[in-house]
mmCIF file as Biopython writes it, N, C-alpha, C and O atoms, coordinates in Angstrom:
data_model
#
loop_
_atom_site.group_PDB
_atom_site.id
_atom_site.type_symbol
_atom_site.label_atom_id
_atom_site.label_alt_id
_atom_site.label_comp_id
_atom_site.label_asym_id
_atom_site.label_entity_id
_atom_site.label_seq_id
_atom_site.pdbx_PDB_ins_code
_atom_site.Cartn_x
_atom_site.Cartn_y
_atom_site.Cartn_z
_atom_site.occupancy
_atom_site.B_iso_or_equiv
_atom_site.auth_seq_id
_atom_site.auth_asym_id
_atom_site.pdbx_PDB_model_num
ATOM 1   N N  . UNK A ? 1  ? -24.829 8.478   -10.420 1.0 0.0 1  A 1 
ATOM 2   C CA . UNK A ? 1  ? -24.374 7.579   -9.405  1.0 0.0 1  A 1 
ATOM 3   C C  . UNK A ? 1  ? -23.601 6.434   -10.061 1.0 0.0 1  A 1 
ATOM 4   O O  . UNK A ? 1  ? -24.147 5.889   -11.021 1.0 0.0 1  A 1 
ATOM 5   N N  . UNK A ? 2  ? -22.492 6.035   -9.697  1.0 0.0 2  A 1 
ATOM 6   C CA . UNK A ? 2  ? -21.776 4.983   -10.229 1.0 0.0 2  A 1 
ATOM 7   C C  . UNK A ? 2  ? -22.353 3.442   -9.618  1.0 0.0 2  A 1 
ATOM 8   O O  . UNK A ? 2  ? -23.046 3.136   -8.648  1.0 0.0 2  A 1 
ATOM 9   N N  . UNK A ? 3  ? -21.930 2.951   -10.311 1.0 0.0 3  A 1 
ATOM 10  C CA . UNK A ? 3  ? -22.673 1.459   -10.081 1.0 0.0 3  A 1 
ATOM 11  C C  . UNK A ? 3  ? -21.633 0.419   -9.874  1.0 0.0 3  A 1 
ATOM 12  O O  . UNK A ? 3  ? -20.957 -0.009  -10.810 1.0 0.0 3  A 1 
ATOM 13  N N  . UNK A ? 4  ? -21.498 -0.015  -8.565  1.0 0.0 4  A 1 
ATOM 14  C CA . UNK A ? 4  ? -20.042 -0.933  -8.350  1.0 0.0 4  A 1 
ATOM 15  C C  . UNK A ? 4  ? -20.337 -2.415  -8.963  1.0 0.0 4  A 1 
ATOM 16  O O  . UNK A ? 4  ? -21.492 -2.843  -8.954  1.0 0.0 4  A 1 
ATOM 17  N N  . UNK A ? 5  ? -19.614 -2.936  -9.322  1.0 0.0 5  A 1 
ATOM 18  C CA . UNK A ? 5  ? -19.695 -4.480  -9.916  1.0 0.0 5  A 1 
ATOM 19  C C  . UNK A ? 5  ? -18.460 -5.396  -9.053  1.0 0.0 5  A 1 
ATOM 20  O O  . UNK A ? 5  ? -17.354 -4.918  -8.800  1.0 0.0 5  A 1 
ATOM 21  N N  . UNK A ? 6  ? -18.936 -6.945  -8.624  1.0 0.0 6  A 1 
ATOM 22  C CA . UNK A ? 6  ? -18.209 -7.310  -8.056  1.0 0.0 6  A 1 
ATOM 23  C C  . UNK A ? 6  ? -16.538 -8.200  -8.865  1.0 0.0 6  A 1 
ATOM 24  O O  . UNK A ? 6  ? -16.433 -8.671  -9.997  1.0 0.0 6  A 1 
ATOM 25  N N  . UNK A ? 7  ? -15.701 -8.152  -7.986  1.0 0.0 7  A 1 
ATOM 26  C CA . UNK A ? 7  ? -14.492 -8.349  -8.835  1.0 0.0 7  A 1 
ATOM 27  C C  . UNK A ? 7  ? -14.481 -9.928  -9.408  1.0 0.0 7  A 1 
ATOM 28  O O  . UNK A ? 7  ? -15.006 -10.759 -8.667  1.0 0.0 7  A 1 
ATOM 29  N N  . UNK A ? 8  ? -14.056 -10.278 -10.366 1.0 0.0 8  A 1 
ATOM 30  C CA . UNK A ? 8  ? -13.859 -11.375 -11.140 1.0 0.0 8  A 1 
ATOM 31  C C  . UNK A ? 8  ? -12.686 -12.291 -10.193 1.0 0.0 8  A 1 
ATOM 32  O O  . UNK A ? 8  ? -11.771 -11.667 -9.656  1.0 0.0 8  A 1 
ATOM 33  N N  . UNK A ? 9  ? -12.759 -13.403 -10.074 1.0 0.0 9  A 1 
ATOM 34  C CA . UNK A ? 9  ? -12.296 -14.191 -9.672  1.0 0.0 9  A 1 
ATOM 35  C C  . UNK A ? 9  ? -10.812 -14.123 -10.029 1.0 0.0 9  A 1 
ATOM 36  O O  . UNK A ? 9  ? -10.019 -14.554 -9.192  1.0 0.0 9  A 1 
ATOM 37  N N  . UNK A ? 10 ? -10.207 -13.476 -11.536 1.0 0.0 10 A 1 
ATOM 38  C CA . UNK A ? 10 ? -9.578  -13.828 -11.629 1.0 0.0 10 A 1 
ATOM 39  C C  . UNK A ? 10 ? -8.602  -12.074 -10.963 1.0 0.0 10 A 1 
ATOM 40  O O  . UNK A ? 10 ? -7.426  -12.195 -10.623 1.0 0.0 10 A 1 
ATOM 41  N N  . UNK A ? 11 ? -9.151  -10.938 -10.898 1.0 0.0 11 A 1 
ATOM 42  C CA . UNK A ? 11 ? -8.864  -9.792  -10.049 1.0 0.0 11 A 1 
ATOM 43  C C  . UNK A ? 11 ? -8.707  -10.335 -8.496  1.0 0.0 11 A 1 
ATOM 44  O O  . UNK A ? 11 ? -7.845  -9.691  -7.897  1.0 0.0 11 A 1 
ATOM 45  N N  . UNK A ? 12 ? -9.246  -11.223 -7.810  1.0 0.0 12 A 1 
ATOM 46  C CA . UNK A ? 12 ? -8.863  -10.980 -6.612  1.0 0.0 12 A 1 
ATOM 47  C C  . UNK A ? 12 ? -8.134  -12.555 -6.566  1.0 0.0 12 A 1 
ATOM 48  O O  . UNK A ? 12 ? -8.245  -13.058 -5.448  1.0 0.0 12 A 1 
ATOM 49  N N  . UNK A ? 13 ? -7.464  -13.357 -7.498  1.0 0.0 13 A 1 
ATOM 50  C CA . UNK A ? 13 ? -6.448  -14.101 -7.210  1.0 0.0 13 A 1 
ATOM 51  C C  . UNK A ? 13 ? -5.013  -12.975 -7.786  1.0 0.0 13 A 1 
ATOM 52  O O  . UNK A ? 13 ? -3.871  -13.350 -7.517  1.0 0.0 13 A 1 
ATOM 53  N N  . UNK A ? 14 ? -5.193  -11.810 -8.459  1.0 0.0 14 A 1 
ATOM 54  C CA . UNK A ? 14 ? -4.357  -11.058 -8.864  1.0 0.0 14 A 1 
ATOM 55  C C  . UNK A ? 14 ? -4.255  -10.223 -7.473  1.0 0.0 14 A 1 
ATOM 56  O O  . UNK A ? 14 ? -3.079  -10.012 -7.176  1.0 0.0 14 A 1 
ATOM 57  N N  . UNK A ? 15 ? -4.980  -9.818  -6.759  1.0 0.0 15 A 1 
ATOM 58  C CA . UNK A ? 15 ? -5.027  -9.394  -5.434  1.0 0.0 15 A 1 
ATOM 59  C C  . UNK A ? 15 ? -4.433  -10.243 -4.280  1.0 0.0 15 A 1 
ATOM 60  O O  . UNK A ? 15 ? -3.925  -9.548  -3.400  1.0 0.0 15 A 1 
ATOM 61  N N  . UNK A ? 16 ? -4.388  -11.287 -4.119  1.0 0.0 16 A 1 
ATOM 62  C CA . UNK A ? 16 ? -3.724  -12.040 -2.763  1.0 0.0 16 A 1 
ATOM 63  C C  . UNK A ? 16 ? -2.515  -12.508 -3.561  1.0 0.0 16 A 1 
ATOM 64  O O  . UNK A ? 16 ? -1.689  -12.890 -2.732  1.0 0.0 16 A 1 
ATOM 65  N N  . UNK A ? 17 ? -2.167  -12.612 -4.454  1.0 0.0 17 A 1 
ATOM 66  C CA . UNK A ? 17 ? -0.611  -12.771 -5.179  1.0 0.0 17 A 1 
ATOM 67  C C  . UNK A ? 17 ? 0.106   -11.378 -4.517  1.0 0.0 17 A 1 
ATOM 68  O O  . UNK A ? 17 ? 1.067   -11.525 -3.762  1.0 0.0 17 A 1 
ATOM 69  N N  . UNK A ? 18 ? -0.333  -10.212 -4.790  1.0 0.0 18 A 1 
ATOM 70  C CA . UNK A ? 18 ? 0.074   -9.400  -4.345  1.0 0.0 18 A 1 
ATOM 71  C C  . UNK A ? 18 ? 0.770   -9.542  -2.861  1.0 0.0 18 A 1 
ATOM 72  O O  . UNK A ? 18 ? 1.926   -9.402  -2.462  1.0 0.0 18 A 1 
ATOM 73  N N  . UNK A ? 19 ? -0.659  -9.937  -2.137  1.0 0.0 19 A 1 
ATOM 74  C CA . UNK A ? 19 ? -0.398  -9.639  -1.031  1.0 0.0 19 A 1 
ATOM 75  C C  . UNK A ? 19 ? 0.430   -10.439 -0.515  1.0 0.0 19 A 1 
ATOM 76  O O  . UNK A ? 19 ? 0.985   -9.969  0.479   1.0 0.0 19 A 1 
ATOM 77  N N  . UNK A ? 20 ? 0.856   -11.872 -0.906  1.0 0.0 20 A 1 
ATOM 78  C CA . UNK A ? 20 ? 1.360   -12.795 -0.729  1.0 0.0 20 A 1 
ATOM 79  C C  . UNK A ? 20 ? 2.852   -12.294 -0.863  1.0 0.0 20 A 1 
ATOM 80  O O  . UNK A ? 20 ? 3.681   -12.949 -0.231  1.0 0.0 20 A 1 
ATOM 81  N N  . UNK A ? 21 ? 3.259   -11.324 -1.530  1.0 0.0 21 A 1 
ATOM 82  C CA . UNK A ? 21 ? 4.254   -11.072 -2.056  1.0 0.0 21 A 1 
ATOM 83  C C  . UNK A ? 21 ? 4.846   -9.490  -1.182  1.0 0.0 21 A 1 
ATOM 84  O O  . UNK A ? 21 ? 5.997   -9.073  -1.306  1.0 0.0 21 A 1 
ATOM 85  N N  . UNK A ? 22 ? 4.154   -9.048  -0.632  1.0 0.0 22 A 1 
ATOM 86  C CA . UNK A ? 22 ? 4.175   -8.420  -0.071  1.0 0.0 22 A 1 
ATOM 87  C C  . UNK A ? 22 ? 5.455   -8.153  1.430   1.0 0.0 22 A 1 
ATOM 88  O O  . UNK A ? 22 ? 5.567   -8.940  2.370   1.0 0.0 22 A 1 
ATOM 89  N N  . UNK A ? 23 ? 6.095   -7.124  1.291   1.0 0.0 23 A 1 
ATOM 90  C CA . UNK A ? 23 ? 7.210   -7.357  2.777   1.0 0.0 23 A 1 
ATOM 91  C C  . UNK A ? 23 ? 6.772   -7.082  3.798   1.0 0.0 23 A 1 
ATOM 92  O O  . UNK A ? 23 ? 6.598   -5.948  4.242   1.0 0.0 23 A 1 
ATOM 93  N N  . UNK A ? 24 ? 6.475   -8.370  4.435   1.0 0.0 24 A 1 
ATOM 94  C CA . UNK A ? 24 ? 6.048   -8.266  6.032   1.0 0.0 24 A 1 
ATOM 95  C C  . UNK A ? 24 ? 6.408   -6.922  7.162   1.0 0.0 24 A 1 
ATOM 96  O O  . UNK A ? 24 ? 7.489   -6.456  7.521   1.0 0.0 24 A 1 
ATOM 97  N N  . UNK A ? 25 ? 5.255   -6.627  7.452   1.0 0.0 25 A 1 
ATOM 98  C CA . UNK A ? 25 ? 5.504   -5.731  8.844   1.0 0.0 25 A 1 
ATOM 99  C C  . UNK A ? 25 ? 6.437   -5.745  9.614   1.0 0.0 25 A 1 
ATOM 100 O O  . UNK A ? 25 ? 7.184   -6.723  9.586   1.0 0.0 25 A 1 
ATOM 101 N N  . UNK A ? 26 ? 6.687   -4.674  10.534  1.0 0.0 26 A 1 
ATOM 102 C CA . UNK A ? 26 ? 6.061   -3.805  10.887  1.0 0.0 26 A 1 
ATOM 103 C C  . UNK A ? 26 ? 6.417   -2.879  9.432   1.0 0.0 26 A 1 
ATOM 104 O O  . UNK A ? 26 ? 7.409   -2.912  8.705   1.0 0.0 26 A 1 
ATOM 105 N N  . UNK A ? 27 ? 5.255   -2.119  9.364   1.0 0.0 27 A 1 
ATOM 106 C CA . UNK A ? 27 ? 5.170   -0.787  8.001   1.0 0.0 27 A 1 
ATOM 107 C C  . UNK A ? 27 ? 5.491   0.378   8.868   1.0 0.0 27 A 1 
ATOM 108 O O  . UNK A ? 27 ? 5.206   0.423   10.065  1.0 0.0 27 A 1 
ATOM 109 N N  . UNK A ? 28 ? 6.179   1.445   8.120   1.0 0.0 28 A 1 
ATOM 110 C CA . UNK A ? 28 ? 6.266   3.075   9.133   1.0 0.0 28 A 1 
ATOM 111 C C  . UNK A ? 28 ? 6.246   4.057   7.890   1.0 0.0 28 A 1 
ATOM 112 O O  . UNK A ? 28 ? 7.216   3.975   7.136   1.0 0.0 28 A 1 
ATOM 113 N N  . UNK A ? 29 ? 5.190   5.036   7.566   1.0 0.0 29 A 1 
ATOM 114 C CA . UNK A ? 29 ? 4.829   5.527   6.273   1.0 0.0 29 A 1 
ATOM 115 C C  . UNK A ? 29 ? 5.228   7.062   7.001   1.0 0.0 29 A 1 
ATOM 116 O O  . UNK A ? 29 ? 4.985   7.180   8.202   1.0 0.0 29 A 1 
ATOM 117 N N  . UNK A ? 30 ? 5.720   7.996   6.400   1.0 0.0 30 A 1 
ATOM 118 C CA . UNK A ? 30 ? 6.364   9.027   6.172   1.0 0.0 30 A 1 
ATOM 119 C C  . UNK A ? 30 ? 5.604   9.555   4.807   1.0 0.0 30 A 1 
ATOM 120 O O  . UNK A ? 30 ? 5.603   9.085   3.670   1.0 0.0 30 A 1 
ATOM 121 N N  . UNK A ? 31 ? 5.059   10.532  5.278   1.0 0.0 31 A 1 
ATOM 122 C CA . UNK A ? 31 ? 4.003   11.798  4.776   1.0 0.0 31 A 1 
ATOM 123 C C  . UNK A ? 31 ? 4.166   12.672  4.619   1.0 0.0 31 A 1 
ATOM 124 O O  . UNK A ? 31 ? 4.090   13.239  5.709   1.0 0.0 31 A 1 
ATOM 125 N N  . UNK A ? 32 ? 4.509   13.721  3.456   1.0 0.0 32 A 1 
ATOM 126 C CA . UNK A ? 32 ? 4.641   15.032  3.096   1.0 0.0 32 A 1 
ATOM 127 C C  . UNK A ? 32 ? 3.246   15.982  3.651   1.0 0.0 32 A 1 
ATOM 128 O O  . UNK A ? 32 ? 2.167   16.180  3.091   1.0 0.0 32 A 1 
ATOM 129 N N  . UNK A ? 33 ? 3.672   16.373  4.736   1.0 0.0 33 A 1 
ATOM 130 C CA . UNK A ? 33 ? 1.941   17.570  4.306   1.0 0.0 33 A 1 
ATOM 131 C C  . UNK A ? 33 ? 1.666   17.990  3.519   1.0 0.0 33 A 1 
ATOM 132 O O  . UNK A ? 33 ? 2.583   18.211  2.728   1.0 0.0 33 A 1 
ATOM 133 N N  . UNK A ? 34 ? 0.551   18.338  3.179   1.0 0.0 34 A 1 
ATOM 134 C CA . UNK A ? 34 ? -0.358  18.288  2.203   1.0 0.0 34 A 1 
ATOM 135 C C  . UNK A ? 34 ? -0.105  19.554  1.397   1.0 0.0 34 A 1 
ATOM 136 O O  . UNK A ? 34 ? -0.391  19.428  0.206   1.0 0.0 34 A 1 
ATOM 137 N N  . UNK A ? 35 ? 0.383   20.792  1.777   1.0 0.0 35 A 1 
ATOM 138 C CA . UNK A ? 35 ? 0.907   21.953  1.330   1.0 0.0 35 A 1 
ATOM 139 C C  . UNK A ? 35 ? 1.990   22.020  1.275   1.0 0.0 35 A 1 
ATOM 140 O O  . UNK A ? 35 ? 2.390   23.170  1.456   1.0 0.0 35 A 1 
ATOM 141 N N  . UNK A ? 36 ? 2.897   21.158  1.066   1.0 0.0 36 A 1 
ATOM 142 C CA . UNK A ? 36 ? 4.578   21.290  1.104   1.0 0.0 36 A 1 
ATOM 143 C C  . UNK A ? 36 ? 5.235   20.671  0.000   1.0 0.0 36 A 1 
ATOM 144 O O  . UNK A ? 36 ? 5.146   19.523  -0.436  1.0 0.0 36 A 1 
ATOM 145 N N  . UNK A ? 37 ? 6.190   22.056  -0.519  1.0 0.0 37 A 1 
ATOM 146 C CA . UNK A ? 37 ? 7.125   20.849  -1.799  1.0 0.0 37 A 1 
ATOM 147 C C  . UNK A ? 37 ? 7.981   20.593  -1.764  1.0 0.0 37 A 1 
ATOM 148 O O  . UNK A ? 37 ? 8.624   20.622  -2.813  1.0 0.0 37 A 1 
ATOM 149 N N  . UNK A ? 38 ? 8.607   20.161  -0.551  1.0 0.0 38 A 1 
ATOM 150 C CA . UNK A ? 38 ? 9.955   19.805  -0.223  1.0 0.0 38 A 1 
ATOM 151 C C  . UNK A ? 38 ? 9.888   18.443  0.716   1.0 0.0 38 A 1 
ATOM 152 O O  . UNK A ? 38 ? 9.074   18.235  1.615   1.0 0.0 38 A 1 
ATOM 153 N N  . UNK A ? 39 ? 10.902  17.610  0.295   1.0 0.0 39 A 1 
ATOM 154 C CA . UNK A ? 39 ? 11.007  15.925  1.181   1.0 0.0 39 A 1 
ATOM 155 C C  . UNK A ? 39 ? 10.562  15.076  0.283   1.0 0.0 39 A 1 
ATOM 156 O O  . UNK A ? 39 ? 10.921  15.461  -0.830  1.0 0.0 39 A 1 
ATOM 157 N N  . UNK A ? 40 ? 9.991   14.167  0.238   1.0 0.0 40 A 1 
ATOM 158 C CA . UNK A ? 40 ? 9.274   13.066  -0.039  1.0 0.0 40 A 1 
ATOM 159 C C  . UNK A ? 40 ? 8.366   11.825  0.897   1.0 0.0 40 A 1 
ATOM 160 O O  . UNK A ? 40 ? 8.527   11.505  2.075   1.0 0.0 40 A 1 
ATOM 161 N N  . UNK A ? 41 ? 7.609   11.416  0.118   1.0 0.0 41 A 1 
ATOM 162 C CA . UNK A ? 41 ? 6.777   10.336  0.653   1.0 0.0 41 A 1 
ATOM 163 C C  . UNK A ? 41 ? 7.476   9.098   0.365   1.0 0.0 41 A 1 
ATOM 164 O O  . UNK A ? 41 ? 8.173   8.823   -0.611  1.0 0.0 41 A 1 
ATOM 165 N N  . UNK A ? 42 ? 7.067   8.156   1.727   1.0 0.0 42 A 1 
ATOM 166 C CA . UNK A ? 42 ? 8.040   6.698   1.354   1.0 0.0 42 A 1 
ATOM 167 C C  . UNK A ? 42 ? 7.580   6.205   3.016   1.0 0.0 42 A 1 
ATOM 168 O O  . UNK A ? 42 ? 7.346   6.920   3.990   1.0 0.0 42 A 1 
ATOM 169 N N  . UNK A ? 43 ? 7.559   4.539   2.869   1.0 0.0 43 A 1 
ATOM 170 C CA . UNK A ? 43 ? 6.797   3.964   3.280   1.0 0.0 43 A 1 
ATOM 171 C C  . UNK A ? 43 ? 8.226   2.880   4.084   1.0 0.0 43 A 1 
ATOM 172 O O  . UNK A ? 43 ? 8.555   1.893   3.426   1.0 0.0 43 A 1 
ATOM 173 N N  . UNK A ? 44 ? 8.782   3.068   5.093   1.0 0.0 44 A 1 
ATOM 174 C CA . UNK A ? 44 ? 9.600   2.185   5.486   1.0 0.0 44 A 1 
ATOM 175 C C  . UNK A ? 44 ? 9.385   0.368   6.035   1.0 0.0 44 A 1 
ATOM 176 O O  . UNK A ? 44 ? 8.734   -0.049  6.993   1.0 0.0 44 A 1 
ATOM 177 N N  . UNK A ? 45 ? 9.715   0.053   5.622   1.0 0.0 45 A 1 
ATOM 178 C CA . UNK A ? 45 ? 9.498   -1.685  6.046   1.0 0.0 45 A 1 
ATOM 179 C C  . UNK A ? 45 ? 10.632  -2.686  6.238   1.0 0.0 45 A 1 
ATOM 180 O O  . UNK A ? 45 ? 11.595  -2.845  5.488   1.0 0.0 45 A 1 
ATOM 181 N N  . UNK A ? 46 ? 10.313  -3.438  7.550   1.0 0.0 46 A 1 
ATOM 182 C CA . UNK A ? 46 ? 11.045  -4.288  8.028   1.0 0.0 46 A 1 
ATOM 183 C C  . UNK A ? 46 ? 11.890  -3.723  9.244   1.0 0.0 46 A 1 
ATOM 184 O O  . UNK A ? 46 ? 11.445  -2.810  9.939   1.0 0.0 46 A 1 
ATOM 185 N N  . UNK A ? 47 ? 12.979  -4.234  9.445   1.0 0.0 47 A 1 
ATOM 186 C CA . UNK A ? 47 ? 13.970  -3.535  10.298  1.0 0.0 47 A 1 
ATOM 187 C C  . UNK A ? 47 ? 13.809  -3.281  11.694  1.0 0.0 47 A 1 
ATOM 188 O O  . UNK A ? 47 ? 12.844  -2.617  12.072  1.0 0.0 47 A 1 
ATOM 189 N N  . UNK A ? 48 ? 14.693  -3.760  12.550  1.0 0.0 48 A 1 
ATOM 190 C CA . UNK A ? 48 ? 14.319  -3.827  14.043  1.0 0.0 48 A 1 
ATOM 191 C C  . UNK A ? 48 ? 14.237  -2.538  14.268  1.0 0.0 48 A 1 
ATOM 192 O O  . UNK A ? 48 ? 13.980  -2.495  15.471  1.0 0.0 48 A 1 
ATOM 193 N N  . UNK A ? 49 ? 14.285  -1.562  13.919  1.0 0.0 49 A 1 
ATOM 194 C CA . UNK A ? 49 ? 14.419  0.325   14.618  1.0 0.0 49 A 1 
ATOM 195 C C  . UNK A ? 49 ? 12.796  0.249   14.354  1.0 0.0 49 A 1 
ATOM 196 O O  . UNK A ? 49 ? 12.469  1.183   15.087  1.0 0.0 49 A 1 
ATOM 197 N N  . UNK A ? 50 ? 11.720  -0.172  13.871  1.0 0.0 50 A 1 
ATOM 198 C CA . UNK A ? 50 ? 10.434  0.475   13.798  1.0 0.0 50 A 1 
ATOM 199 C C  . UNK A ? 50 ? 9.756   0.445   14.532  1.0 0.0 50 A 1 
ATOM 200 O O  . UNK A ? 50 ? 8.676   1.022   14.400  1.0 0.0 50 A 1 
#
């Protein structure tokens, strides 16, 4: 069984930098099924069409 430990202060100011930094919503994520090797995955953001 793994044993979780809680994150260091200085991991979750490395965590809301992120998020801070992050490009505002709306998000629209585009998904390859899971058996397919053709297209790609990619995560669209921003833009009045979403």
């Amino acid at each position: 069984m793994t044993q979780l430990t809680a994150l260091t202060e200085e991991e979750i100011d490395a965590i809301k930098a992120r998020c801070e930094q992050a490009t505002a919503g709306p998000w629209r994520s585009f998904i390859e099924k899971r058996d397919k090797f053709s297209g790609s995955d990619f995560v669209q953001t921003g833009g009045e069409d979403i």
